[in-house]
C-alpha positions in Angstrom: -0.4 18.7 11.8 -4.0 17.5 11.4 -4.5 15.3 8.4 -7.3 14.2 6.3 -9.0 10.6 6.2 -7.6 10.4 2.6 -3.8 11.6 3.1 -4.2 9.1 6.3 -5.0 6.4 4.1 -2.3 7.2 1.6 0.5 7.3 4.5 -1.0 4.0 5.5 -0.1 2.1 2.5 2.7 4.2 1.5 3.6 2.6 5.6 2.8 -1.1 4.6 5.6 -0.3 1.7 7.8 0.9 4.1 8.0 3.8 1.7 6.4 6.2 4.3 8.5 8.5 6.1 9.0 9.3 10.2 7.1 12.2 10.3 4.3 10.9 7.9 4.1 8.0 10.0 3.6 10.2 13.3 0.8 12.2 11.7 -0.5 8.9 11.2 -0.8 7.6 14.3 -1.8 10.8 15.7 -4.6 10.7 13.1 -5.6 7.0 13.8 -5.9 8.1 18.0 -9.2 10.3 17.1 -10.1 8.6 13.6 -11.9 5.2 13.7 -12.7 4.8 10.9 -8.7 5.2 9.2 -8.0 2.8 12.7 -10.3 0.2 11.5 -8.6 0.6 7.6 -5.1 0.9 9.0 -5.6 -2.6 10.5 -7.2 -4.0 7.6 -4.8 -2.8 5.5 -1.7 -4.4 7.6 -3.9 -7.9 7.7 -3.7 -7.8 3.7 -0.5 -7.2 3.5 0.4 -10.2 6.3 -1.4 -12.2 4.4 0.0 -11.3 0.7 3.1 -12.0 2.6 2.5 -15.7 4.1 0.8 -16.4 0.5 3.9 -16.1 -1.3 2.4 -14.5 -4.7 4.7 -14.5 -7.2 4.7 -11.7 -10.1 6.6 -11.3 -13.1 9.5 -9.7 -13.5 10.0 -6.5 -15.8 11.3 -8.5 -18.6 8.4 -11.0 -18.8 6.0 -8.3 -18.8 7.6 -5.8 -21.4 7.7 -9.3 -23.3 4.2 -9.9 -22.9 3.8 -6.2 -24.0 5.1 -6.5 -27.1 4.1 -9.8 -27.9 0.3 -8.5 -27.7 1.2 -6.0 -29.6 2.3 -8.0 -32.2 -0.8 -10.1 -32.3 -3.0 -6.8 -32.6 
């Protein structure tokens, strides 16, 4: 059940998502009890998100971007 720093850090964000399933998530934490390093990133990680959160940041929807798509491409 041992995981490596990278996986780790994939389950983390997939995590912040809450895309990331049970059992990912308990490898995880199981990783994080002997790992410092994907602690220290797991927590860092969960700050950003909070604060993307509190920010409020907008983004554009799928229609305003496909009509940004095509109206560079127009234009080149």
């Amino acid at each position: 059940m041992k995981i490596s720093c990278e996986e780790a850090s994939h389950i983390c964000t997939k995590s912040q998502y809450k895309e990331a399933s049970f059992w990912e998530i308990l490898k995880l934490r199981l990783h994080i009890l002997y790992c410092k390093t994907c602690e220290h990133y797991s927590k860092r990680n969960g700050t950003l998100t909070s604060l993307c959160d509190r920010a409020g940041l907008n983004v554009l929807s799928k229609e305003d971007k496909e009509s940004m798509k095509k109206d560079l491409e127009k234009r080149l």
